[in-house]
N, C-alpha and C positions, 0 to 999 in steps of 0.2 A: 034458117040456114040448115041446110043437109048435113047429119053427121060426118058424112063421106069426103066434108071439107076442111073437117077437125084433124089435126095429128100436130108432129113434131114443127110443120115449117109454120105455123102457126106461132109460135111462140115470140112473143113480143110484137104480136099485132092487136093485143088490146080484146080478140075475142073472149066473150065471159066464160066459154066453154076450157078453151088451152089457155088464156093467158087471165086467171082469175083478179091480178092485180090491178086488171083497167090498163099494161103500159108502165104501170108503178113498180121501184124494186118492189119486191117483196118484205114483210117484216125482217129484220135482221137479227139472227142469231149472233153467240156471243164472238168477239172476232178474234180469227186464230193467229196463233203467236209464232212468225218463225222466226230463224236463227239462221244468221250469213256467215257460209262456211265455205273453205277455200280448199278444192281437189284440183289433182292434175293441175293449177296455176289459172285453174278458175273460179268464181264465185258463184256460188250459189243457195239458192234459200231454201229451207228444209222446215216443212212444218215441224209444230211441237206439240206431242201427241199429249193424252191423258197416260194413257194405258197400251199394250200390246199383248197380244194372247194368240201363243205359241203352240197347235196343235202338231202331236206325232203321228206320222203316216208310213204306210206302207209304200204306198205313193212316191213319197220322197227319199225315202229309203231308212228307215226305220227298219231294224232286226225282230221286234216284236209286237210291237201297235200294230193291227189290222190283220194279223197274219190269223187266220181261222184255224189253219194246219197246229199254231201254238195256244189256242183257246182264249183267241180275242175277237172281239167284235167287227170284222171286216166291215170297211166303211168308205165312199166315197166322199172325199174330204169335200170338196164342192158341195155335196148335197147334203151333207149331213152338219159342216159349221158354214160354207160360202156364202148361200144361199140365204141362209137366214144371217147373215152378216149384212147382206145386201138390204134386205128386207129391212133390218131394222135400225138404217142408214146413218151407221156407229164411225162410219171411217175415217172423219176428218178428226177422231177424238180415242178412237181405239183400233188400232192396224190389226189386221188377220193374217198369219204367218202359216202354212206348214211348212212342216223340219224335219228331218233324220231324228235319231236316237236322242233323247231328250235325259235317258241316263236309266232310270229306277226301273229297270225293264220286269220284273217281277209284278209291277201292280199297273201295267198297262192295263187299256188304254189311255196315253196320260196326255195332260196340258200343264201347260206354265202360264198363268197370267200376269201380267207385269202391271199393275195400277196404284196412282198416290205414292207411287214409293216401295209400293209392296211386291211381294214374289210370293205369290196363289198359288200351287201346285195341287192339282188335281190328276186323280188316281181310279182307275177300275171303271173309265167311263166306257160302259159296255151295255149300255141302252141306246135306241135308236130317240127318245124323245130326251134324253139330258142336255141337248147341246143348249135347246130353250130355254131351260130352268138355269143353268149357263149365262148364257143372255140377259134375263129375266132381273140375274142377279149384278152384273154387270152394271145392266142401265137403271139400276137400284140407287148403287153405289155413284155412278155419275153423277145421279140426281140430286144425291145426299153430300158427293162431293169429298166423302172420308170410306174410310174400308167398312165393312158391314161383315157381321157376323155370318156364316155360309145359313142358310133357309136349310129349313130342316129334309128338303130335298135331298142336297149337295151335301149334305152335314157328315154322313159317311166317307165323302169322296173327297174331303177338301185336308190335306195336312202340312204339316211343315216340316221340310226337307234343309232349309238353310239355318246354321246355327243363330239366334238372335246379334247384331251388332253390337258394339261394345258398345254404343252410343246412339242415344235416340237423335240427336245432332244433327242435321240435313247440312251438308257443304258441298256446291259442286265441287267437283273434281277440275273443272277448268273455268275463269271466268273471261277469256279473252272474246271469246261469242258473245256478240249482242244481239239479244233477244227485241224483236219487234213487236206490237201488236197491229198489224198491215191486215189482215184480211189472207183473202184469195188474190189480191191484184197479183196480176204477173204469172200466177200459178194456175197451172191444167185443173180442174176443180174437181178431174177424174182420178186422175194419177198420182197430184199434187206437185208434179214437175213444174219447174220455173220455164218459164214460156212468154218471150218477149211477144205480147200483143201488135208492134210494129213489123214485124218481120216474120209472124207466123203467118202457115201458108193455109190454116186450118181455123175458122175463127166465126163467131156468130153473134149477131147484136139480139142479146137477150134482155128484156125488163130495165131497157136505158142503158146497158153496156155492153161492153165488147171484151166476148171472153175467148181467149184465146187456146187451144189443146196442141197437143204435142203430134197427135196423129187422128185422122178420119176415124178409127176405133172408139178412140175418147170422145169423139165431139158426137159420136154415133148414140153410146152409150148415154152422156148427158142428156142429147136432146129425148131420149124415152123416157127420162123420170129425172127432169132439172132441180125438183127441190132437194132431190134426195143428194145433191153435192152442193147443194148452195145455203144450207141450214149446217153450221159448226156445230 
């Protein structure tokens, strides 16, 4: 078979080359948990992430992050956390944010990580190779499943900005939201949008199912690197 017949629309025709499973799902990662929550008078399900990591840009309009004129690191926020966001296909388990002014403007260029519970706050990230060591240390912590000490990388850059809580205690704040363990059914596996598979206009029979996206973008996106949204 000619390479030249290999690509996306390949997928889930069983070739060894695009579709490695023979036809079969693929092994199953862990299955993600959402929560049915009601906006504007409708329903809808909303993954439930690990973690979130909140970078400040110039981009978005940050006062100080990136601005070189104030003796920071200018940075394409894409290329410099998106990119390797994507790469190291964290999404269904940690969201990538940039944001406006994040606050401590004095030891930009800063982030906020949100993981386990915790608020990471990182400081002086003025290297173009830290976003990695970042990363690195992220899908450490995933693995391990609890906070990790910062790698002697970060160990400079990593502080604490929030006073400790008066209680080590975990209680939600609401428990009227019921938490599922569902999967991706029903969800854009790009976006993570809720997307009735009967009535989407956008839709593709991958590895014995039929996944539905919110727009041609999404299903574009998917079909160039499907594992990387179908692995939690």
């Amino acid at each position: 078979m000619s390479d030249l017949t290999h690509g996306p629309h390949h997928a889930g025709t069983g070739c060894p080359t695009c579709d490695p499973w023979g036809g079969r799902p693929p092994a199953a990662g862990p299955r993600l948990a959402t929560v049915k929550l009601n906006a504007r008078g409708e329903d809808f399900r909303i993954v439930q992430l690990q973690g979130q990591l909140l970078v400040c840009a110039k981009q978005h309009g940050s006062c100080c992050c990136g601005w070189d004129e104030k003796g920071r690191m200018p940075f394409d926020p894409q290329a410099q956390w998106g990119d390797e966001w994507e790469r190291r296909k964290i999404r269904n388990r940690v969201h990538l944010s940039f944001t406006g002014c994040l606050g401590p403007c004095a030891v930009g260029n800063n982030a906020l990580l949100l993981l386990h519970g915790r608020a990471i706050w990182l400081k002086d990230l003025n290297q173009f190779d830290i976003a990695c060591a970042v990363y690195d240390w992220i899908e450490n912590m995933l693995s391990d499943g609890r906070i990790l000490p910062p790698p002697d990388r970060l160990r400079a850059h990593v502080y604490e900005r929030f006073l400790p809580p008066p209680s080590h205690d975990y209680e939600p704040l609401v428990t009227s939201a019921e938490a599922t363990a569902d999967g991706l059914d029903r969800l854009d596996p790009v976006c993570l949008m809720d997307v009735d598979p009967t009535t989407a206009r956008h839709t593709v029979e991958y590895a014995g199912r039929r996944i539905a996206f919110c727009a041609p973008a999404c299903k574009k996106q998917f079909l160039a690197d499907p594992s990387a949204y179908l692995s939690a």
